[in-house]
N, C-alpha and C positions, 0 to 999 in steps of 0.2 A: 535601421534595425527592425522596425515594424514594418516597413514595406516586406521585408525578405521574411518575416516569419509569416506574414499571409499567402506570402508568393508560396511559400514551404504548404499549403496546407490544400493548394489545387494543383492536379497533372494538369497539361496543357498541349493538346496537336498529339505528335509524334508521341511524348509519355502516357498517353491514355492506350492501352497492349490490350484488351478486351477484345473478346469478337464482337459485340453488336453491345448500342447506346441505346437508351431513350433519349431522345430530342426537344427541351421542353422550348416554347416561343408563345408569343402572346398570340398565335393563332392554335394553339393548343401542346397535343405533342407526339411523336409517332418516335416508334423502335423502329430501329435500321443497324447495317453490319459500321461499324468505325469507318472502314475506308469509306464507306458514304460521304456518311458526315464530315469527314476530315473533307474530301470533295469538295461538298456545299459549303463550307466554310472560306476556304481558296479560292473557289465562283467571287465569294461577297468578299474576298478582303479581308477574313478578319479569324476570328481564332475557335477549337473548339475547345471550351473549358468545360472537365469536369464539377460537378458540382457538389454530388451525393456517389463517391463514391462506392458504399455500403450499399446500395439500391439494386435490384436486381431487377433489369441491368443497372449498369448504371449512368445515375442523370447528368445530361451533360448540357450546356449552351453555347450555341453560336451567336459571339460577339467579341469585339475586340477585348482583348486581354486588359490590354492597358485603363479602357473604360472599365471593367470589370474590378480590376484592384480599385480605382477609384471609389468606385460605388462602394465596393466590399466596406473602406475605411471610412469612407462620410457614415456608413451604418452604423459602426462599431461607437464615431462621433458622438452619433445622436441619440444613442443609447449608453452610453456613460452621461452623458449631461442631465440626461431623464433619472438617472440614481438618484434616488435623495440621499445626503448624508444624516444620520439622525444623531445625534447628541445627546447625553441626558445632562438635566439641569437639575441642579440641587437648589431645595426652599429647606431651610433649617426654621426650626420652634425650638423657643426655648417651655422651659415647665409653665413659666408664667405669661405665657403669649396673648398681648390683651385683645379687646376685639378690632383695634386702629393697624395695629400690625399686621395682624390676619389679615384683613381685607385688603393691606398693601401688597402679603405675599400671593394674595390671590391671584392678585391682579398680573402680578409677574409671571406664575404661572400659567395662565391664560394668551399673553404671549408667547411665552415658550413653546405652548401646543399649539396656535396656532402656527408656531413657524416651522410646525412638523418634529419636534422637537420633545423626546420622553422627558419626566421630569418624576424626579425620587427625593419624595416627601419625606422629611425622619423631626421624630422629637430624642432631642437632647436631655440625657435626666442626667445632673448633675449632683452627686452625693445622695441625700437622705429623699431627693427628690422621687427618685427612682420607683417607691412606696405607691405614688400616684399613676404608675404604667395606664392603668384603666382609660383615665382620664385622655393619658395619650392616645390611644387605640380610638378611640372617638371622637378627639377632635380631628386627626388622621382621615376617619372614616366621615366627617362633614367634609375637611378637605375635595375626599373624593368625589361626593355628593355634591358641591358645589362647582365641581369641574365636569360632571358629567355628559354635558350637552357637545365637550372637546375632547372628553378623553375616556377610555376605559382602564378599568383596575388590573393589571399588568401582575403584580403582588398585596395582598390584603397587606393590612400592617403588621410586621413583624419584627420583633425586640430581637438585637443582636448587640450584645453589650448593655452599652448604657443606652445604644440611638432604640429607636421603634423606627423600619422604615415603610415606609409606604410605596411604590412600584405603580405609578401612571402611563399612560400610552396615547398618543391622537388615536381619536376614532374614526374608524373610517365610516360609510355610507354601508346600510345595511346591517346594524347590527342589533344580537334579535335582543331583546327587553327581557327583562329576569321573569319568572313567574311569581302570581302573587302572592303563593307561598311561599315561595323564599323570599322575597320582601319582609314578610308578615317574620318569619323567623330570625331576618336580621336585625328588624326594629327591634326583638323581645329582647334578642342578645342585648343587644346598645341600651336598653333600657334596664336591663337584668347589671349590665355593667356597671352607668351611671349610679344605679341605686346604691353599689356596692363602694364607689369610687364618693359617695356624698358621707359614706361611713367614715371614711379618711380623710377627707379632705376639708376638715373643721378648720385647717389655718391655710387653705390654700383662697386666695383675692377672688373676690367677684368677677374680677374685670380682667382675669385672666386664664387658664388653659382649666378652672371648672368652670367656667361663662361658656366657653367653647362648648366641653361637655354638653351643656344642657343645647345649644345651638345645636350639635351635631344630630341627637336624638331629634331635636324640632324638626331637623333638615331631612331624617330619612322616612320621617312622619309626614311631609309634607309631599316627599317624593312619591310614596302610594298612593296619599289623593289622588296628585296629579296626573298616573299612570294608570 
């Protein structure tokens, strides 16, 4: 069935009805009337295949057919295999995520991007939890910041229900760096937030998603040094 719909997608000799081709070959390529070609073709044994029918004239080559579908399908081969298939990977936080955990989803994470692979960060707020959203939005945004050198931010973090999700990407080569005022106005936010998020969060553990908080702020503070 794929032989027969590539075979469908070239005329070939006799079905190529045009007065005059271009001739392309690895010595370059010259326009001539069809029955030339169709000629020179019959000389060597072998076929003239349209190629660019749309082309004006239109492009055609001398070579056998049968080589020609070959070629046509090892292309097609070797250009599906070059697809990457991308997946996204889910890292869930709960409200209380301490800093042992974090660093084991991190780590997961880091795999998943390198193996080309998006990956969609959410915290989980469960009941009265929810009150602490801020907290999530930043530890979120260290997430990001500590995945930065593998991945770019896809979606900021965004509360839909109870989750906050986050939206990662592989990065590829090339890509340009924020300026340092926007940097400068992210930190204020994330610091404008945590301040708001310390108001609330009189019962929520040290050693879990306000620990992050304050990590996250340190992490986009450190990111402008470094930048």
């Amino acid at each position: 069935m794929k032989n027969d719909k590539i075979k469908m997608q070239y005329r070939v000799n006799e079905q190529i009805r045009v007065r005059e081709v271009r001739v392309v070959s690895d010595a370059g390529a010259e326009v001539m009337p069809t029955r030339k070609a169709l000629e020179l073709a019959q000389e060597e044994g072998v076929d003239l295949v349209e190629i660019s029918p749309n082309a004006q004239p239109p492009v055609c080559r001398i070579i056998d057919y049968a080589k020609f579908l070959y070629q046509q399908k090892k292309h097609q081969k070797e250009m599906k295999q070059k697809q990457v298939k991308q997946d996204i990977k889910e890292i869930r936080f709960g409200p209380q995520t301490d800093e042992h955990d974090y660093l084991f989803k991190l780590k997961h994470a880091q795999g998943f991007l390198k193996e080309g692979n998006k990956v969609r960060a959410y915290v989980f707020f469960r009941g009265r939890s929810i009150l602490f959203k801020e907290q999530g939005e930043v530890l979120l945004l260290r997430f990001a910041n500590d995945l930065e050198e593998l991945a770019k931010v896809e979606q900021l973090p965004k509360l839909e229900g109870k989750k906050m999700f986050l939206y990662l990407t592989p990065k590829k080569a090339g890509v340009v760096k924020k300026s340092q005022q926007k940097r400068d106005r992210e930190t204020a936010g994330a610091e404008a937030k945590l301040a708001m998020a310390e108001k609330q969060g009189e019962n929520v553990s040290h050693g879990g998603l306000f620990a992050n908080a304050k990590n996250g702020v340190d992490a986009l503070k450190k990111l402008n040094v470094e930048e």
